[in-house]
N, CA, C and O atoms as CSV, one atom per row, in Angstrom:
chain,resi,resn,atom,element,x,y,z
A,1,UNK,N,N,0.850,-1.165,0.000
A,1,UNK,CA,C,0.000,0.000,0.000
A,1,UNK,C,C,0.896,1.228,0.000
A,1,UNK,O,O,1.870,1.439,0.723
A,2,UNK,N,N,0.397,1.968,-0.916
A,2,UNK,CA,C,1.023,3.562,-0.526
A,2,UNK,C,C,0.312,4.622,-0.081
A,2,UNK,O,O,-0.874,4.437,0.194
A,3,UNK,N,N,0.845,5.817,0.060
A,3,UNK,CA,C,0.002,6.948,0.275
A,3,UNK,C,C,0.313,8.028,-0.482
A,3,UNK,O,O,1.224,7.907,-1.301
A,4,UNK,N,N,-0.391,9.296,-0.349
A,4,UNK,CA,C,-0.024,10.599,-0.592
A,4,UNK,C,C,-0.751,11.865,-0.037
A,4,UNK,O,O,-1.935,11.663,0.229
A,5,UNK,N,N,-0.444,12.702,0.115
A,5,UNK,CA,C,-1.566,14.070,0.729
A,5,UNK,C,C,-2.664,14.568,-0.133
A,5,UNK,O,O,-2.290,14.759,-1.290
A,6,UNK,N,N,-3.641,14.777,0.046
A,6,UNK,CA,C,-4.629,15.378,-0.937
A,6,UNK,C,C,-5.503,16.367,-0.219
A,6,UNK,O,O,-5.944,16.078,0.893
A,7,UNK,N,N,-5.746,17.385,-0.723
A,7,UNK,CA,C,-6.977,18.244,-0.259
A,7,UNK,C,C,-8.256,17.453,-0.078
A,7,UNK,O,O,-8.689,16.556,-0.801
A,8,UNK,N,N,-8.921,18.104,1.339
A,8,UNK,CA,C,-10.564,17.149,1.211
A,8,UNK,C,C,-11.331,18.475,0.850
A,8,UNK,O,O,-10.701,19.503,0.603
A,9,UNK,N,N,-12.681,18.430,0.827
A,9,UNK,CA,C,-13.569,18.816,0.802
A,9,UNK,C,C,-14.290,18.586,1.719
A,9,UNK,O,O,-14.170,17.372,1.887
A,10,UNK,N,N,-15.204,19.090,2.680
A,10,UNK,CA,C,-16.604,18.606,3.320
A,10,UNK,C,C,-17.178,19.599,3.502
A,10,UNK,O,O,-16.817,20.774,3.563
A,11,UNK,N,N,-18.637,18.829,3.642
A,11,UNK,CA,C,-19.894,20.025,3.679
A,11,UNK,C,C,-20.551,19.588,5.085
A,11,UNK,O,O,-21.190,18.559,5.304
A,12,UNK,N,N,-20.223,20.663,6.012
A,12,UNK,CA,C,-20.179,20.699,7.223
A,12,UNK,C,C,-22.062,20.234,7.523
A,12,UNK,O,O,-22.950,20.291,6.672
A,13,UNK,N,N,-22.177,19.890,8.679
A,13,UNK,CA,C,-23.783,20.005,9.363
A,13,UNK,C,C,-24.925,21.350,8.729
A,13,UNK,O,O,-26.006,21.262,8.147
A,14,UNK,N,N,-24.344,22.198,9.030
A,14,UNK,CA,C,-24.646,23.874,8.648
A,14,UNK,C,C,-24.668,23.863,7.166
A,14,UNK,O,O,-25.725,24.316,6.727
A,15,UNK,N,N,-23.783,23.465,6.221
A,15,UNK,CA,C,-24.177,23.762,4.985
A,15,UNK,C,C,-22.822,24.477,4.631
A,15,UNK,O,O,-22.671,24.750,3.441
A,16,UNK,N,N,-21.711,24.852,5.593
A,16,UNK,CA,C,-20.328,25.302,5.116
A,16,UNK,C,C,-19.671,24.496,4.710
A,16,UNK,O,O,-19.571,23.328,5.085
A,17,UNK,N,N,-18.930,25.256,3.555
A,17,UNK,CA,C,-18.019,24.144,3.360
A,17,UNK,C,C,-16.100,24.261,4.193
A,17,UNK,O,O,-15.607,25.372,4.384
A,18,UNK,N,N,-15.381,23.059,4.533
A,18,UNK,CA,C,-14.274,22.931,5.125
A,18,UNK,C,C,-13.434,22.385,4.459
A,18,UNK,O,O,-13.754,21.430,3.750
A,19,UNK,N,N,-12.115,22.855,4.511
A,19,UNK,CA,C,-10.871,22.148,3.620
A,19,UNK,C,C,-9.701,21.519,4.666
A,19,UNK,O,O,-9.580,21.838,5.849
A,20,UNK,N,N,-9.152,20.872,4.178
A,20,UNK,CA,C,-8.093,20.624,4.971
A,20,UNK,C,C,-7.616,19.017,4.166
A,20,UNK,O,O,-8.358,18.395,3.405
A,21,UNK,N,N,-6.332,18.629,4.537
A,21,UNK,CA,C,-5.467,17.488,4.213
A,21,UNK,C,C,-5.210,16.544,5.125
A,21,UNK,O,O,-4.953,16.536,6.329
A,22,UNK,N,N,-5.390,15.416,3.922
A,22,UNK,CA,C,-5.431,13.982,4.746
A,22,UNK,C,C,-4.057,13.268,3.971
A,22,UNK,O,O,-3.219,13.745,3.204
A,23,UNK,N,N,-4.226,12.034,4.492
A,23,UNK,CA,C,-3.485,11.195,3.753
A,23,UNK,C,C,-4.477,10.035,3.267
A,23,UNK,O,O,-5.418,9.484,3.838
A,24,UNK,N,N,-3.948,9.882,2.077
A,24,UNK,CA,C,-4.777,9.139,1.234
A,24,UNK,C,C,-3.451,7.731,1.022
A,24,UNK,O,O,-2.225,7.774,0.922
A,25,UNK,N,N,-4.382,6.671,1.025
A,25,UNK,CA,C,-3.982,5.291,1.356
A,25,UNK,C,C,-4.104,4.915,-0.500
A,25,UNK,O,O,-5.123,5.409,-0.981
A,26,UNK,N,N,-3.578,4.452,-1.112
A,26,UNK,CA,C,-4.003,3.618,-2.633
A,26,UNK,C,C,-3.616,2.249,-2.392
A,26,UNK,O,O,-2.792,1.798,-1.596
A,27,UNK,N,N,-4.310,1.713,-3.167
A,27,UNK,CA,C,-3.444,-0.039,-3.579
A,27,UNK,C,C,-2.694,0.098,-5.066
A,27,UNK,O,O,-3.244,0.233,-6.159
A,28,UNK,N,N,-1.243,0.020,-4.762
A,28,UNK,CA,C,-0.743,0.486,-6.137
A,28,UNK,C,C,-0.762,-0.893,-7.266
A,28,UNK,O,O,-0.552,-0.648,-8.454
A,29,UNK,N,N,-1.029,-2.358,-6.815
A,29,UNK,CA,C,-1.423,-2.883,-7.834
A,29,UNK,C,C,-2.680,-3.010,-8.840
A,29,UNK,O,O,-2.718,-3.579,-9.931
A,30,UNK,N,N,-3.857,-2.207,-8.047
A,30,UNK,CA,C,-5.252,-1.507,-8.709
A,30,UNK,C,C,-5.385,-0.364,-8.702
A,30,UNK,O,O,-6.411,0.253,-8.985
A,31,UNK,N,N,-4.054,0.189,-8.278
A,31,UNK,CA,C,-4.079,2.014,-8.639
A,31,UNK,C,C,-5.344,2.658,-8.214
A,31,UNK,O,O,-5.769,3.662,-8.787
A,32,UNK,N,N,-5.885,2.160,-7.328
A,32,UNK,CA,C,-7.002,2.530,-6.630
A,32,UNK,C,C,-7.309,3.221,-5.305
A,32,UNK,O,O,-6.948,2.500,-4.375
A,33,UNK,N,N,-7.830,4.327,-4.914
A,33,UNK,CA,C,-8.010,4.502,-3.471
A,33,UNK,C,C,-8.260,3.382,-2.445
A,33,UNK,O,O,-9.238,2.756,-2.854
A,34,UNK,N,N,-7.950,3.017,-1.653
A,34,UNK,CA,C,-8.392,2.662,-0.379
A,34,UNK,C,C,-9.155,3.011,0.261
A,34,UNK,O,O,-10.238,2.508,0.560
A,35,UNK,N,N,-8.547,4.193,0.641
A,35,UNK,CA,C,-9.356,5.053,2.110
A,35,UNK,C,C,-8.378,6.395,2.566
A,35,UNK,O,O,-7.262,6.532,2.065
A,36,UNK,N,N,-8.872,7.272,3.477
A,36,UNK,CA,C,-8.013,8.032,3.516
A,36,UNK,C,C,-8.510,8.356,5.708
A,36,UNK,O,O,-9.360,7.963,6.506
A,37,UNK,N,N,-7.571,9.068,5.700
A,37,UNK,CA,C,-7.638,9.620,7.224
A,37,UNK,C,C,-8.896,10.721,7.771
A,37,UNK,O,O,-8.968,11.938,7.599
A,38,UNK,N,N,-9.744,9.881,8.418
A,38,UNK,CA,C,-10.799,10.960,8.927
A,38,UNK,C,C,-10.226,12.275,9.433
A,38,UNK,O,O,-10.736,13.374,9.218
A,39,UNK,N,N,-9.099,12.048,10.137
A,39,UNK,CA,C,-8.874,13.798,10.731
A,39,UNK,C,C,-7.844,14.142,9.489
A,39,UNK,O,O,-7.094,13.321,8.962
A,40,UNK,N,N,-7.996,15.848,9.058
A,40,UNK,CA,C,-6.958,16.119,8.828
A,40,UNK,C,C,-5.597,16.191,9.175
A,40,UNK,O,O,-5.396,16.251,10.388
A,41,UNK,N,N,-4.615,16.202,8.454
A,41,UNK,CA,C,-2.714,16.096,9.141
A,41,UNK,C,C,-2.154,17.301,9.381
A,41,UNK,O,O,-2.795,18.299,9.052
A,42,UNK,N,N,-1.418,17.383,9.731
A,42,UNK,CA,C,-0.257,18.591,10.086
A,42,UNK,C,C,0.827,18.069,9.534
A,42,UNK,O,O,0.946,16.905,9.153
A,43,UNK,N,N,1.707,19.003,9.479
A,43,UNK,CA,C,3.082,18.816,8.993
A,43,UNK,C,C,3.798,18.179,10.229
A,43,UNK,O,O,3.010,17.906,11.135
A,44,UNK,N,N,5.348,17.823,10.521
A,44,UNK,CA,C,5.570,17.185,11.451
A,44,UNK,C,C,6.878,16.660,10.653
A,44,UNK,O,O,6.986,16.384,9.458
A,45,UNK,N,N,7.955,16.604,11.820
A,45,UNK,CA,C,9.507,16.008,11.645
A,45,UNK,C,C,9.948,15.998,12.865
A,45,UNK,O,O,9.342,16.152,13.925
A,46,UNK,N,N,11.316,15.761,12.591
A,46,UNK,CA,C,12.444,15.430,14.432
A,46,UNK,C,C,13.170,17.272,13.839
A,46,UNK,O,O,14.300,17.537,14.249
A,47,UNK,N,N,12.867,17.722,13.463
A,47,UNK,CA,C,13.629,18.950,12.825
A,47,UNK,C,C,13.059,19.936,12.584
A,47,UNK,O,O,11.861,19.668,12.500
A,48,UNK,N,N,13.344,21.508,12.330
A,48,UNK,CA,C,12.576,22.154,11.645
A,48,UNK,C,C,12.828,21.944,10.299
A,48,UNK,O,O,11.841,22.348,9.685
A,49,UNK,N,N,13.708,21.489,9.501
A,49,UNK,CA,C,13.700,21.168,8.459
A,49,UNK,C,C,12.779,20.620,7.941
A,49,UNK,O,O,11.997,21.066,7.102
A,50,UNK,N,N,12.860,18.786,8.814
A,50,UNK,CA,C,12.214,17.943,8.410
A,50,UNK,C,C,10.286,18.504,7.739
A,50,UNK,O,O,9.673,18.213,6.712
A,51,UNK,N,N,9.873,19.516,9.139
A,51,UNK,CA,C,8.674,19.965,8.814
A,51,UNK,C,C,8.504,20.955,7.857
A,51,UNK,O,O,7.437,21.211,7.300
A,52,UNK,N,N,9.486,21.466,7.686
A,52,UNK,CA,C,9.499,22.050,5.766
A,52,UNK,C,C,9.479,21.342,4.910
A,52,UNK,O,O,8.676,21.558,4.003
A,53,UNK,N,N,10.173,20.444,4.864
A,53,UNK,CA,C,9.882,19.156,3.564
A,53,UNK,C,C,8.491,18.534,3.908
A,53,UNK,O,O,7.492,18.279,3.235
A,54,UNK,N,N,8.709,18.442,4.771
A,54,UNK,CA,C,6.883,17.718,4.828
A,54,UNK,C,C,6.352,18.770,4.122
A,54,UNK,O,O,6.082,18.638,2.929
A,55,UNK,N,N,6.108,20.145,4.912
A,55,UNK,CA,C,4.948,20.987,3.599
A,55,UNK,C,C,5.155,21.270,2.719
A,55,UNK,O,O,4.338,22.002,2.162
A,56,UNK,N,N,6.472,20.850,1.957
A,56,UNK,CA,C,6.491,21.228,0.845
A,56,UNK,C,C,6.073,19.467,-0.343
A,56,UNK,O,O,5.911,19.452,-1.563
A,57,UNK,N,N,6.029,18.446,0.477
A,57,UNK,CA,C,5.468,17.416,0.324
A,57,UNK,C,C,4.110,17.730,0.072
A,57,UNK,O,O,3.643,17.822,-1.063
A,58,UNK,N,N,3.486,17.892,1.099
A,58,UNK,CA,C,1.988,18.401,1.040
A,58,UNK,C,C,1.786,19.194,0.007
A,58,UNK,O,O,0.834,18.805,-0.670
A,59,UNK,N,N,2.451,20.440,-0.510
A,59,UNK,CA,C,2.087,21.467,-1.366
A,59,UNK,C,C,2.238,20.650,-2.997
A,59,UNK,O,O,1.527,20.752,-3.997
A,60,UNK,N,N,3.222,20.004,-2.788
A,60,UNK,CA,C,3.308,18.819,-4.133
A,60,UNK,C,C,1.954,17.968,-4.538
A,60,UNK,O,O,1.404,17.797,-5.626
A,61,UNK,N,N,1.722,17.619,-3.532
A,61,UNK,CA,C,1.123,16.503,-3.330
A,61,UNK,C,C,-0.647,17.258,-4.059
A,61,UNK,O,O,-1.202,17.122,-5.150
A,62,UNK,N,N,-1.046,18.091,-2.687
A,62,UNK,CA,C,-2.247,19.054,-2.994
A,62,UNK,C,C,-2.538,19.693,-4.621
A,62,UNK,O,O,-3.582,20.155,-5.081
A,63,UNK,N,N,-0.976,19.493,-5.371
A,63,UNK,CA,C,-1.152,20.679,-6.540
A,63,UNK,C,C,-1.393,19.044,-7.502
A,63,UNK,O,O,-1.491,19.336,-8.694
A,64,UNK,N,N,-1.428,18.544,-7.431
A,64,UNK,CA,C,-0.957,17.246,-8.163
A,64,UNK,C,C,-2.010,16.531,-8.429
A,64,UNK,O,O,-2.395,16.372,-9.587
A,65,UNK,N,N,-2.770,15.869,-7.117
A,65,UNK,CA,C,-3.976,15.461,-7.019
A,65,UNK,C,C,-5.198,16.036,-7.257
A,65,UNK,O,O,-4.952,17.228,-7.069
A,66,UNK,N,N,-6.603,15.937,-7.611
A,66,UNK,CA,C,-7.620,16.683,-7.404
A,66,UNK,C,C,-8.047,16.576,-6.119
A,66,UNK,O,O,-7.629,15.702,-5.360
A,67,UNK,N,N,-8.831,17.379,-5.826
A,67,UNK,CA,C,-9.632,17.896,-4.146
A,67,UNK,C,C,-10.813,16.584,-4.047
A,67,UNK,O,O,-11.815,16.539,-4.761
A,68,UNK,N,N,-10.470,15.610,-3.065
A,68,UNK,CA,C,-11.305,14.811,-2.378
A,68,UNK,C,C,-12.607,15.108,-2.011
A,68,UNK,O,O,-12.888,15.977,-1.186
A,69,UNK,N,N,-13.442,14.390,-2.619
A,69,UNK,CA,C,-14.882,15.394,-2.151
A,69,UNK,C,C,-15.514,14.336,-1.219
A,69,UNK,O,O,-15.922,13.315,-1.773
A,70,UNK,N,N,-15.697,14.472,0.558
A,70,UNK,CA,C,-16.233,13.296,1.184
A,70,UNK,C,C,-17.560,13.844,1.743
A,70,UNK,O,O,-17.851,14.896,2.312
A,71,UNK,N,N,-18.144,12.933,1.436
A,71,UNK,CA,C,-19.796,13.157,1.519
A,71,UNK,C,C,-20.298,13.131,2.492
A,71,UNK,O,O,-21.429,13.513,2.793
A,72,UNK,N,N,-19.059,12.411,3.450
A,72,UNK,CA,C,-19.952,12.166,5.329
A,72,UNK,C,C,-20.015,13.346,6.115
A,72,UNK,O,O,-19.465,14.392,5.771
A,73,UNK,N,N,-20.493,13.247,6.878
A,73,UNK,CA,C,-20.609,14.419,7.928
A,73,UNK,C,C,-19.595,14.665,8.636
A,73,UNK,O,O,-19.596,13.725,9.431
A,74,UNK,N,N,-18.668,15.351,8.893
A,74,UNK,CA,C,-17.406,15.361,9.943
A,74,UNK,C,C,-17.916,15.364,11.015
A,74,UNK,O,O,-17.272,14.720,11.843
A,75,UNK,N,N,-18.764,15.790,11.356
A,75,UNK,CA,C,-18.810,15.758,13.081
A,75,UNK,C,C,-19.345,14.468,13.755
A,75,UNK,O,O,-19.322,14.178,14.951
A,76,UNK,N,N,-20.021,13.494,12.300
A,76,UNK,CA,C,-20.742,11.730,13.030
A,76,UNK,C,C,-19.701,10.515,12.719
A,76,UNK,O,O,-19.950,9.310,12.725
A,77,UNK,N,N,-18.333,11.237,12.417
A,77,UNK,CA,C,-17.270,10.321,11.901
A,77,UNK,C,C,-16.661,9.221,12.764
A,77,UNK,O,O,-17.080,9.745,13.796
A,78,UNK,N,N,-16.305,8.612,13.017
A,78,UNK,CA,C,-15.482,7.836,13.927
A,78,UNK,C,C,-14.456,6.681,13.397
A,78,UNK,O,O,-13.850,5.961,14.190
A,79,UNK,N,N,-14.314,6.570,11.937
A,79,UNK,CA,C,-13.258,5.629,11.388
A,79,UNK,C,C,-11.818,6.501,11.815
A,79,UNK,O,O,-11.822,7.678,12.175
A,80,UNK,N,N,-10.398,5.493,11.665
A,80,UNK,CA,C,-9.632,6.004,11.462
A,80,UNK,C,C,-9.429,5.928,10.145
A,80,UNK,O,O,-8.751,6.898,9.807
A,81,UNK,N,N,-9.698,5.218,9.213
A,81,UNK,CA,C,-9.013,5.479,7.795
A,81,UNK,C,C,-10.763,5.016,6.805
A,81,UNK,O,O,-11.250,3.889,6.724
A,82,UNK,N,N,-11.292,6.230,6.243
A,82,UNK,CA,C,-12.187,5.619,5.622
A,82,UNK,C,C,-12.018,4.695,4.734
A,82,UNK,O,O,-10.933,4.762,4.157
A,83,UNK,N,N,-12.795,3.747,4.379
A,83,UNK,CA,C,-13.409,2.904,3.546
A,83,UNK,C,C,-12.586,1.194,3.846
A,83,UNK,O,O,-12.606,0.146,3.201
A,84,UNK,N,N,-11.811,1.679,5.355
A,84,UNK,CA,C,-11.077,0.425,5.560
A,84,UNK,C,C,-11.800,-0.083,6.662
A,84,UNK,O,O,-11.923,0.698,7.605
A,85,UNK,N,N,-12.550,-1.739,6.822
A,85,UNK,CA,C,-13.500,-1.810,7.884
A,85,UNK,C,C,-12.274,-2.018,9.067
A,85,UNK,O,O,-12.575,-2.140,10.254
């Protein structure tokens, strides 16, 4: 399995909409999504470096992919990785 960062989409309780980045899980022998991370990520390293390459990972990643559009409700969520039981 691999991953990568992608923009989500959701359409809040209220009718707003929210952005933010997950990590997205694929199966690279069906080049297919998996599932991705109910909470959004942060950047993160042992360094300040390290957490610059991470966002600049993320900024790769975000420009690369299209914007995830998830249909559930964020606030009735409780998976850690959707679509994985």
């Amino acid at each position: 399995m691999s991953w990568h960062y992608q923009m989500r989409r959701r359409t809040m309780l209220d009718g707003s909409l929210f952005y933010d980045i997950v990590e997205v899980f694929t199966d690279p022998i069906y080049e297919r999504q998996v599932g991705w991370t109910v909470d959004g990520v942060g950047a993160a390293g042992d360094s300040p470096l390290e957490v610059i390459a991470d966002l600049r990972r993320m900024l790769a990643d975000t420009e690369r992919y299209p914007t995830l559009e998830d249909p559930d409700q964020p606030e009735s969520g409780s998976r850690s990785i959707k679509g994985v039981p």
